[in-house]
C-alpha positions as a Markdown table, in Angstrom:
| # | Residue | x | y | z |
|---|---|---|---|---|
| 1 | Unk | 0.0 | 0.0 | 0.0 |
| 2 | Unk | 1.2 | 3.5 | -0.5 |
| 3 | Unk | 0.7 | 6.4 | 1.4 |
| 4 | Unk | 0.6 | 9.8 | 0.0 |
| 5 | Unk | 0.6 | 12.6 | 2.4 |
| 6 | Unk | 0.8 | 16.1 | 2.0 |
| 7 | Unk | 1.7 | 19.0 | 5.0 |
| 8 | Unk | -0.7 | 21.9 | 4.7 |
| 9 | Unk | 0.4 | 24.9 | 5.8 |
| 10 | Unk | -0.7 | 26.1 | 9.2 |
| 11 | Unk | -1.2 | 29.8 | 8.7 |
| 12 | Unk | -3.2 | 29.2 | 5.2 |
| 13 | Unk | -5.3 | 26.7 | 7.1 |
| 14 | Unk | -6.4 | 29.3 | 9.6 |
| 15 | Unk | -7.4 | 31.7 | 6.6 |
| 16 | Unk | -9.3 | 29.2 | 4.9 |
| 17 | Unk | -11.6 | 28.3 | 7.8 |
| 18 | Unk | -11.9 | 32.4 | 8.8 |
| 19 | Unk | -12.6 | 32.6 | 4.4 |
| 20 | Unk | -15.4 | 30.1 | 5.2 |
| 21 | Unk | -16.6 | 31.9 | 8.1 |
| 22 | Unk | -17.2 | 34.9 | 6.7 |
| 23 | Unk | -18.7 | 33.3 | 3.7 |
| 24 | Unk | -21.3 | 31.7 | 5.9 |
| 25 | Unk | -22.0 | 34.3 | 7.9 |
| 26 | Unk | -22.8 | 36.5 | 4.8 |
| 27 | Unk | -24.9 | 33.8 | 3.5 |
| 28 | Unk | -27.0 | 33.8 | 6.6 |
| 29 | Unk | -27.3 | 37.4 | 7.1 |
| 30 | Unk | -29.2 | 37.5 | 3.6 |
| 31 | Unk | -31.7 | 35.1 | 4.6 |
| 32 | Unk | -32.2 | 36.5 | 7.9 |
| 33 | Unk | -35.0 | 38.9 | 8.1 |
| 34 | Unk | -34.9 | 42.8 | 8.2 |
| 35 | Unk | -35.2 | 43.6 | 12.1 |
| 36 | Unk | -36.7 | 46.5 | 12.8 |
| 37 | Unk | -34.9 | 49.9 | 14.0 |
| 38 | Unk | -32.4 | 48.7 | 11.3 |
| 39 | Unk | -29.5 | 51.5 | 10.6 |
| 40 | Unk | -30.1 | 54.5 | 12.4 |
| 41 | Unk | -32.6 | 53.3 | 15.2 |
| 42 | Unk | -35.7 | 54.1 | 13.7 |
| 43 | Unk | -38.4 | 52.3 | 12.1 |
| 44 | Unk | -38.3 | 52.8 | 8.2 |
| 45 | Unk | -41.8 | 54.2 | 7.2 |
| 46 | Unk | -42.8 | 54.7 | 3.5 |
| 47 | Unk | -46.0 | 56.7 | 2.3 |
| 48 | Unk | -46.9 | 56.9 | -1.2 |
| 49 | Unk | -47.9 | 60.7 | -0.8 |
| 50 | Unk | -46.9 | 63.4 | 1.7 |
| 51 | Unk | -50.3 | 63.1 | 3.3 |
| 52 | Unk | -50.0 | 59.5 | 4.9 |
| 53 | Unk | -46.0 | 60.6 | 5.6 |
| 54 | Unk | -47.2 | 63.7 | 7.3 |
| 55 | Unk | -49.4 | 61.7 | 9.3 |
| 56 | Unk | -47.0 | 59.0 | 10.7 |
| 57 | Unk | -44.3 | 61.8 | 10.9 |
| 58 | Unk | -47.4 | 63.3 | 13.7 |
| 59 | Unk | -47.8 | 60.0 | 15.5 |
| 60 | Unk | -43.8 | 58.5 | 15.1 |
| 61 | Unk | -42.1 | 61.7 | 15.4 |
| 62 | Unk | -38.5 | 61.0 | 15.9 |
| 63 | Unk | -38.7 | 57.2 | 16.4 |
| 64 | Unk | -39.3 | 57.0 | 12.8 |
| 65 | Unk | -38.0 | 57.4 | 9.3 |
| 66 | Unk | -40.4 | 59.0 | 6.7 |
| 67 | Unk | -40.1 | 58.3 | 2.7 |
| 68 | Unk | -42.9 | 59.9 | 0.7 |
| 69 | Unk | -43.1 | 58.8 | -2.7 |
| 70 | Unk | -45.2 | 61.6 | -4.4 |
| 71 | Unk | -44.5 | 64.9 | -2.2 |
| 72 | Unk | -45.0 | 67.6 | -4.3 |
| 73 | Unk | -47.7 | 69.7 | -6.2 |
| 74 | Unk | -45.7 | 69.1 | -9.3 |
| 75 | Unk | -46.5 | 65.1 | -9.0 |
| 76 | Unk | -49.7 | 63.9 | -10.6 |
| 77 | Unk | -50.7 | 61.2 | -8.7 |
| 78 | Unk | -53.0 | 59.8 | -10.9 |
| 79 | Unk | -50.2 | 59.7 | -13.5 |
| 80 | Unk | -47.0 | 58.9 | -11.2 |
| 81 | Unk | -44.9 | 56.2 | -12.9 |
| 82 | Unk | -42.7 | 54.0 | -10.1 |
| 83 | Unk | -38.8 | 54.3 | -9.9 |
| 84 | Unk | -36.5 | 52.0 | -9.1 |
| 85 | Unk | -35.3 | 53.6 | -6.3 |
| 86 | Unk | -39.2 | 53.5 | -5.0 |
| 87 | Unk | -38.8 | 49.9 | -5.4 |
| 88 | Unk | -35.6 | 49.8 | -3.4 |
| 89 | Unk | -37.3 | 51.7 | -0.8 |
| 90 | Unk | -40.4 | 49.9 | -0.6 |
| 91 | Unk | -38.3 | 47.0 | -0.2 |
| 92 | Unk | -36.6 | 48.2 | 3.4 |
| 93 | Unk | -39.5 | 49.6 | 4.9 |
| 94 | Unk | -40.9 | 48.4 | 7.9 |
| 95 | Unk | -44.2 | 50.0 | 7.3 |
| 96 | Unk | -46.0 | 51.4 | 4.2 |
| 97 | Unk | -49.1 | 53.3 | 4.5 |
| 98 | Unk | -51.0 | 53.4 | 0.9 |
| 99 | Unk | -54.4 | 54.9 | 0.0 |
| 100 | Unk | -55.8 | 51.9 | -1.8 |
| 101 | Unk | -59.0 | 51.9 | -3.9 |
| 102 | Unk | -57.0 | 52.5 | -6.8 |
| 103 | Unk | -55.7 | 55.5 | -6.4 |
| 104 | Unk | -51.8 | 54.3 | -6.1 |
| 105 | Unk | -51.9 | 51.0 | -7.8 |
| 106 | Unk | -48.2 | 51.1 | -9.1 |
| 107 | Unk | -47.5 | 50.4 | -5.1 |
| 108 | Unk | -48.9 | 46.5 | -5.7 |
| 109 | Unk | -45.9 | 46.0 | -8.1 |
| 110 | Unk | -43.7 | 48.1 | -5.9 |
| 111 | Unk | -44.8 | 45.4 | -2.4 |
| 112 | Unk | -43.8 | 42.5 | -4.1 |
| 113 | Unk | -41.2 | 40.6 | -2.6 |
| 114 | Unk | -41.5 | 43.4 | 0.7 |
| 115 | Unk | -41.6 | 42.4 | 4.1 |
| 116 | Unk | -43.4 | 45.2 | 5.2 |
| 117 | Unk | -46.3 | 45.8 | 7.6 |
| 118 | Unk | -49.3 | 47.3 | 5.0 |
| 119 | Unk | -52.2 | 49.9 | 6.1 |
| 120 | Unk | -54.7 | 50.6 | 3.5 |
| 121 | Unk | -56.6 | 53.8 | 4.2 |
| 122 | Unk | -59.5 | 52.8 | 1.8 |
| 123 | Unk | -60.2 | 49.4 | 3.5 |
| 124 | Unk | -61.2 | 51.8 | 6.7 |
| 125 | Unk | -64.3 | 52.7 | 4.5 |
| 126 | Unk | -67.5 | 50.5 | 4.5 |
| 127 | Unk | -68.4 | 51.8 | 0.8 |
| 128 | Unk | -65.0 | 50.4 | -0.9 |
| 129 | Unk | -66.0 | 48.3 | -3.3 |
| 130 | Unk | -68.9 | 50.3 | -4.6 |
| 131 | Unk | -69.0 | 50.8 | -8.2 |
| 132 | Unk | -68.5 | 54.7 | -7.7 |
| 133 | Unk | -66.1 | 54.2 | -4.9 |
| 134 | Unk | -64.5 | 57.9 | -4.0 |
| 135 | Unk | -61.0 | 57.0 | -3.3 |
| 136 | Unk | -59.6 | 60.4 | -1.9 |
| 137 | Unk | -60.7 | 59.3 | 1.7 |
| 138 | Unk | -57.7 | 61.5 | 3.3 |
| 139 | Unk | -60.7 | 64.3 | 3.2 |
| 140 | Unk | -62.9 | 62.0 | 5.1 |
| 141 | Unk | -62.1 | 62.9 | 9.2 |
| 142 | Unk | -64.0 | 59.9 | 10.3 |
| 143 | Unk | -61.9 | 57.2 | 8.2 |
| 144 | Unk | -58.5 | 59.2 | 8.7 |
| 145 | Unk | -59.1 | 58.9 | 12.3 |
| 146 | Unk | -59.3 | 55.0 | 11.9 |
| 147 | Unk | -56.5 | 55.2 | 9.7 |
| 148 | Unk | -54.6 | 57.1 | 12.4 |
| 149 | Unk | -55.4 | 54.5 | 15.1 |
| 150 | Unk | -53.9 | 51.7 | 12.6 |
| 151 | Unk | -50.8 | 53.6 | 12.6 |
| 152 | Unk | -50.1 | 54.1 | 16.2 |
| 153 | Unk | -51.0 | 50.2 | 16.4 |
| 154 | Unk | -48.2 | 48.8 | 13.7 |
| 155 | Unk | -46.0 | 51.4 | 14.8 |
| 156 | Unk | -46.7 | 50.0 | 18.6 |
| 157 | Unk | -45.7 | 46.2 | 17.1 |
| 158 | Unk | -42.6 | 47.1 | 15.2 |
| 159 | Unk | -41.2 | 49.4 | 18.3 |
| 160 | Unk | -42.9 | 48.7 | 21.5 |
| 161 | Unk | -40.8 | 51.2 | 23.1 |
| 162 | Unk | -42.3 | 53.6 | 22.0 |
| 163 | Unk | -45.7 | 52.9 | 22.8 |
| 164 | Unk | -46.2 | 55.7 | 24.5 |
| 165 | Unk | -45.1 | 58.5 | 22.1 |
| 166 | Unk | -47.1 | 56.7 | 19.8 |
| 167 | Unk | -50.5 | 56.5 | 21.8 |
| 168 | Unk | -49.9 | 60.6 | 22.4 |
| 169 | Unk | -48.7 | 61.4 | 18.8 |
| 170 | Unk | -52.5 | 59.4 | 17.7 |
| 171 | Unk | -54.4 | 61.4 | 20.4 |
| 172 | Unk | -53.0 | 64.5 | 19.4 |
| 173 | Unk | -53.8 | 63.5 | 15.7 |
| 174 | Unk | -57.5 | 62.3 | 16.2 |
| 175 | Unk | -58.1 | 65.1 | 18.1 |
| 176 | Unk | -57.8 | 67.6 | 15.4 |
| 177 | Unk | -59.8 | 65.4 | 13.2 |
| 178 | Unk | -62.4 | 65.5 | 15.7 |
| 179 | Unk | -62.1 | 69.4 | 15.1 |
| 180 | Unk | -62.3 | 69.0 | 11.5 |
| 181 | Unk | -65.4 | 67.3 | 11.8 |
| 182 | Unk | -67.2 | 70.0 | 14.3 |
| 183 | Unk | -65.7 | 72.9 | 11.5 |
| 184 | Unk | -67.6 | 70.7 | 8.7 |
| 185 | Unk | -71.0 | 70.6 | 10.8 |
| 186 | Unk | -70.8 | 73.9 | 11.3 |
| 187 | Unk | -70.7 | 74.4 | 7.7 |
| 188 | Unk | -73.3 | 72.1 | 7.7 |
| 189 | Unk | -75.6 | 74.1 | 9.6 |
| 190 | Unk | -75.6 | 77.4 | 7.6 |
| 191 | Unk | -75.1 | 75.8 | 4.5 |
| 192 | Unk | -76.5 | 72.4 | 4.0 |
| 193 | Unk | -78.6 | 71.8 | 1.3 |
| 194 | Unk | -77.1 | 74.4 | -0.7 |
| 195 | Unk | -75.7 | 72.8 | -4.3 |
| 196 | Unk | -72.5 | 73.0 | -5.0 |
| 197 | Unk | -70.6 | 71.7 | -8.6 |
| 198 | Unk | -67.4 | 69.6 | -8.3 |
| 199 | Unk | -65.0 | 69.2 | -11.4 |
| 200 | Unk | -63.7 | 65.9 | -9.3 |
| 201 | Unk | -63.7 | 64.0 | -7.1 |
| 202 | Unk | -61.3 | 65.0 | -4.8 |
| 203 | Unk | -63.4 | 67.0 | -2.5 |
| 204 | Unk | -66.1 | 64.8 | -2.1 |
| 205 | Unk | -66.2 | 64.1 | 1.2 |
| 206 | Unk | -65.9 | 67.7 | 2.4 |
| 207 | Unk | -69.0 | 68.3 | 0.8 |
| 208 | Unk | -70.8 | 65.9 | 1.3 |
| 209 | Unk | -70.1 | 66.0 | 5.5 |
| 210 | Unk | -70.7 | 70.0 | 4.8 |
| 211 | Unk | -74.1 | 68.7 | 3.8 |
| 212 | Unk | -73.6 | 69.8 | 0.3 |
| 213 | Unk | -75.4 | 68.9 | -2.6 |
| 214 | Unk | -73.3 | 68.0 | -6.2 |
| 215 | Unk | -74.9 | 69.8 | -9.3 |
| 216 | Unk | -72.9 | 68.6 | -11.8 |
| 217 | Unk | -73.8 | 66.5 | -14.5 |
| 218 | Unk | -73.1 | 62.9 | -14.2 |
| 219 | Unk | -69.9 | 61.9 | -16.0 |
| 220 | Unk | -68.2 | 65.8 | -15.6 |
| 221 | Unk | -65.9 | 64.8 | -12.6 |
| 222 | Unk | -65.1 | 61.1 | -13.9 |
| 223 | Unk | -64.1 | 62.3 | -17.0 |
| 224 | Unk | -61.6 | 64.7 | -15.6 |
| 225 | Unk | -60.4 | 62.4 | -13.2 |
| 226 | Unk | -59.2 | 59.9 | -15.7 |
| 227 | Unk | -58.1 | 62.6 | -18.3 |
| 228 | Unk | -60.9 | 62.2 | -20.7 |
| 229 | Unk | -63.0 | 64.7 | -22.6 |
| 230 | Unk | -66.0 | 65.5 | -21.0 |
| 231 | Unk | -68.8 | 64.8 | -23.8 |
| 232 | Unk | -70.2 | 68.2 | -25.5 |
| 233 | Unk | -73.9 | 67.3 | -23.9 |
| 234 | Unk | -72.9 | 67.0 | -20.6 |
| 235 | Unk | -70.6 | 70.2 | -21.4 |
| 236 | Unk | -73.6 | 72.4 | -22.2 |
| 237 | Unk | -75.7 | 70.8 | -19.2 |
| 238 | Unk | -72.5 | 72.1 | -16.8 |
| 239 | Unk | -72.6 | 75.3 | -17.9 |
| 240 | Unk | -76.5 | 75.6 | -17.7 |
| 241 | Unk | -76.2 | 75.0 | -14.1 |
| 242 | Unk | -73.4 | 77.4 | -13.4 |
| 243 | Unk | -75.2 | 80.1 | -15.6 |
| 244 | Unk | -78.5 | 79.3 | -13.7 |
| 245 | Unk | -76.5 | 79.9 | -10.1 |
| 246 | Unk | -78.2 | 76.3 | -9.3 |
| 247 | Unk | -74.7 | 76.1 | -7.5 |
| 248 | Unk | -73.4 | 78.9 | -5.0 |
| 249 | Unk | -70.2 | 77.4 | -5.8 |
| 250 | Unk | -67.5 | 75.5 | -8.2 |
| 251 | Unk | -64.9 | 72.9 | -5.9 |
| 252 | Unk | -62.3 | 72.3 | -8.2 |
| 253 | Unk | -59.5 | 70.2 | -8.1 |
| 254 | Unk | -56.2 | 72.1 | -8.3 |
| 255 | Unk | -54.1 | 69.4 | -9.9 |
| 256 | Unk | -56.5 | 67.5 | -12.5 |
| 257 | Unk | -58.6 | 69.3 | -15.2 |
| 258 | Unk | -58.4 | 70.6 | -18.8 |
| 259 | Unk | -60.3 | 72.7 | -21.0 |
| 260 | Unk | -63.4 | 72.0 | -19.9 |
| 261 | Unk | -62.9 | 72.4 | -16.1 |
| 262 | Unk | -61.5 | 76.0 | -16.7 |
| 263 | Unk | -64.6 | 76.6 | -18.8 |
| 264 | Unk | -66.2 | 75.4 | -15.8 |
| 265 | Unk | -64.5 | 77.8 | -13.5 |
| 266 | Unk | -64.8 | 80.9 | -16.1 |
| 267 | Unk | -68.1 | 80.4 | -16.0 |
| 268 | Unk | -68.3 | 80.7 | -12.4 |
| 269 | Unk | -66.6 | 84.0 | -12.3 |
| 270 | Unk | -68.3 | 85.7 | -15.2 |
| 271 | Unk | -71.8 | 84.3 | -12.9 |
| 272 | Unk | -70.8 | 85.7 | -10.1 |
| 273 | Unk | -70.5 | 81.6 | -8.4 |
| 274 | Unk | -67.7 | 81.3 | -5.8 |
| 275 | Unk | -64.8 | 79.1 | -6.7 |
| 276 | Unk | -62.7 | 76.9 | -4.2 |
| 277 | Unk | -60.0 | 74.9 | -5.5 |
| 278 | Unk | -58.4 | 71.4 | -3.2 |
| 279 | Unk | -55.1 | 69.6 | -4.0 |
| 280 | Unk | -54.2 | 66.1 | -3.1 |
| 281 | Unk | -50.7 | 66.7 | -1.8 |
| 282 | Unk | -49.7 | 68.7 | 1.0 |
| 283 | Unk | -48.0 | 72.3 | 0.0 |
| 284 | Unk | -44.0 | 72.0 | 1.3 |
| 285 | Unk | -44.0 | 73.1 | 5.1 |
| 286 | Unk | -47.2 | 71.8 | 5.7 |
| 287 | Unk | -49.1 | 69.6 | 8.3 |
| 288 | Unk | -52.0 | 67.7 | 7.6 |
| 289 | Unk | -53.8 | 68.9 | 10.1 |
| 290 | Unk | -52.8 | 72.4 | 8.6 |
| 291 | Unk | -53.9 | 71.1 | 5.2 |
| 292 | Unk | -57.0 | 70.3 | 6.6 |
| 293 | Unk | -58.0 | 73.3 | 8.3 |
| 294 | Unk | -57.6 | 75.5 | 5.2 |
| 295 | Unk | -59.4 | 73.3 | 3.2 |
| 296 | Unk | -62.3 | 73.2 | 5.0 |
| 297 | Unk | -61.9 | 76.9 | 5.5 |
| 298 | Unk | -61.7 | 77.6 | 1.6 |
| 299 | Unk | -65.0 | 75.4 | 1.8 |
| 300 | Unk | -66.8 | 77.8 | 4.4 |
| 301 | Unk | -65.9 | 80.8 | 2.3 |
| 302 | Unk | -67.1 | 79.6 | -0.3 |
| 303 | Unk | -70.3 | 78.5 | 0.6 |
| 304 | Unk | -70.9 | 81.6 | 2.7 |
| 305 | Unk | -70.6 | 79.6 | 5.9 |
């Protein structure tokens, strides 16, 4: 029999098993999951506009890390097309707050493969799968108060720590949307009943908990939301109401319309119809609750309320 032996070197043996080591270890850190309070400390929120990040900026404050995708006026976010560094943010967060009943639908491409904890603000409302479904709930106090709730909850889970902050930063929150709501009866009290045209959507539910009845036509406000032409018929029928002050005001949507939605507001002007325009992302330096407030208070004046 022959034996073949060979000496190994001592000092590349002990590299060789550190090599492997390492190797290992890397291989298991990319299995592993994402802990929370990765990096800096804080939990890693993403919002897909400045409204939901301005609301879990309220309620986290500095225990958490705030990435809104669409955060300013110049953004359509009817329109926004994903980026690849969304995707690469989406895919660290911890949390992601999304409005849901279509309004953001790139964000289903976007969650695949994340980890993340997922609030949908339109699954807070009990009308969500209607047909005519109004997905710009953030103008609806009562479901942004559930919303707000569901926030200081998954925020609680990821970070008990800071269950306190948290449960103070929601109170504060859902206490100025209980204002909101006593500013829109009040409106509702002067001025309920009276019509009102909206170009869109978007302020629907300020009108409607104002008590406000919608003049316009059916098929004027879909139409501009999803960048269609409003037929010439239900044209002339828009402007018949505006000329015939069956509205004492226009509530126009600041960041969607065309031709026919300035017509619209013309119109208004040349009648002598108050005009009140809303926008769906925050101004920079701006609060929700901020937001809010002069919304509704655009509403009041305009109604005469």
């Amino acid at each position: 029999m022959i034996l073949i032996c060979c000496t190994v070197d001592p000092v590349k043996k002990s590299l060789a098993v550190i090599a492997l080591a390492v190797v290992a270890a890397l291989a298991l850190a990319g299995c592993a999951p994402r802990s929370a309070q990765a990096d800096d400390g804080r939990l890693s929120v993403v919002a897909t506009t400045n409204v939901y990040g301005s609301i879990a900026e309220l309620i986290g404050g500095d225990r958490i890390r705030v990435t809104s995708i669409i955060d300013s006026l110049a953004k359509d976010p009817h329109e926004y097309q994903a980026s690849a560094r969304d995707r690469l943010t989406v895919r660290n967060a911890d949390l992601v707050i999304e409005n849901g009943g279509g309004y953001d639908p790139y964000m289903q491409d976007l969650l695949d493969g994340s980890r993340a904890k997922v609030i949908t603000a339109a699954d807070s409302r009990p009308d969500r799968h209607a047909q005519d479904f109004n997905e710009h709930v953030w103008f609806d106090p009562a479901t942004m108060i559930t919303v707000v709730r569901e926030v200081q909850d998954q925020l609680t889970v990821l970070d008990p720590k800071g269950e306190a902050q948290y449960r103070q930063g929601a109170l504060d929150l859902s206490m100025q949307l209980q204002d909101a709501e006593t500013q829109l009866a009040a409106i509702k009290a002067k001025a309920g009943g009276e019509g009102v045209f909206i170009t869109e959507p978007v302020p629907g539910y300020l009108a409607a908990a104002a008590g406000l009845v919608d003049k316009a036509p059916a098929g004027f406000a879909s139409a501009v939301e999803e960048g269609h032409d409003v037929a010439p018929s239900t044209l002339l029928d828009a402007v018949r109401v505006v000329q015939s002050h069956e509205v004492v005001a226009v509530l126009a949507n600041a960041q969607a319309g065309g031709s026919e939605t300035q017509r619209i507001e013309q119109e208004a002007k040349t009648a002598g119809v108050q005009v009140a325009t809303f926008t769906e992302i925050l101004p920079k330096d701006t609060t929700y609750p901020e937001w809010m407030r002069a919304a509704i208070g655009s509403l009041a004046r305009a109604v005469g309320a």
